[in-house]
C-alpha positions, 0 to 999 in steps of 0.5 A: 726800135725799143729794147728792153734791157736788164743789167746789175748795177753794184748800187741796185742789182737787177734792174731793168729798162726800156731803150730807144734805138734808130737806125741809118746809115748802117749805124744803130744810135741810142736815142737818149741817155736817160731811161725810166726803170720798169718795175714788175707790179708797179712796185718802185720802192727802194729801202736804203740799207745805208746811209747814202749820200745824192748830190745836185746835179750827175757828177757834182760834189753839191749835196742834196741830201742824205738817204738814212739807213731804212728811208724808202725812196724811189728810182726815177731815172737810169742815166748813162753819162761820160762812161758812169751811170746815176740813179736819179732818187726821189725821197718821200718829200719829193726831193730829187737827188743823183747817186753815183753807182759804184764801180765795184761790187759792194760788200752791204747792199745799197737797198733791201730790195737789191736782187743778184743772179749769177752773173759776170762784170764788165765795165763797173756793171754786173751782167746776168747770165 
């Protein structure tokens, strides 16, 4: 079975996905932890409206890099880890990098593209009603 899913995350807003699913024995199972982004257009790009920093690997304090306010990168993966979600973020360069999402709502934006609907919070993310 495949879902498609949208939530707000307090890092991008709207942002949506497919997931997996299979089921046996009564139990619905995710099939994966991680997930491509679906973008409407095929328009990936995400313009940092700060500076952010992307560490090496999901939950590491390693830097890989940091996003400059105004660079445009892309979000290659969604993934759900221990109960946080990353965006795995490619630069122009190729480079690969992990941002950690917040758990709360931040007062500037992390990309222009950001989108939010009214909408309520559960869990650090931003549901759309």
């Amino acid at each position: 079975m495949v879902t498609s899913e949208t939530a707000q995350f307090f890092a991008t807003g709207m942002i949506s996905w497919s997931m997996k699913f299979t089921y046996k024995d009564g139990k619905v199972k995710r099939t994966a932890s991680q997930f491509t982004p679906t973008y409407e257009k095929n328009v990936k790009n995400w313009t940092a409206q700060r500076n952010l920093n992307l560490y090496q690997q999901l939950g590491s304090k390693t830097l890989a890099y940091t996003i400059k306010n105004g660079d445009v990168v892309q979000i290659n993966k969604i993934i759900f880890k221990d109960f946080k979600v990353y965006f795995q973020v490619i630069n122009k360069s190729g480079k690969i990098g992990y941002l950690t999402c917040p758990k709360t709502f931040q007062s500037k934006n992390y990309f222009k593209e950001s989108q939010w609907q009214s909408s309520y919070i559960k869990g650090g993310v931003c549901y759309g009603m």
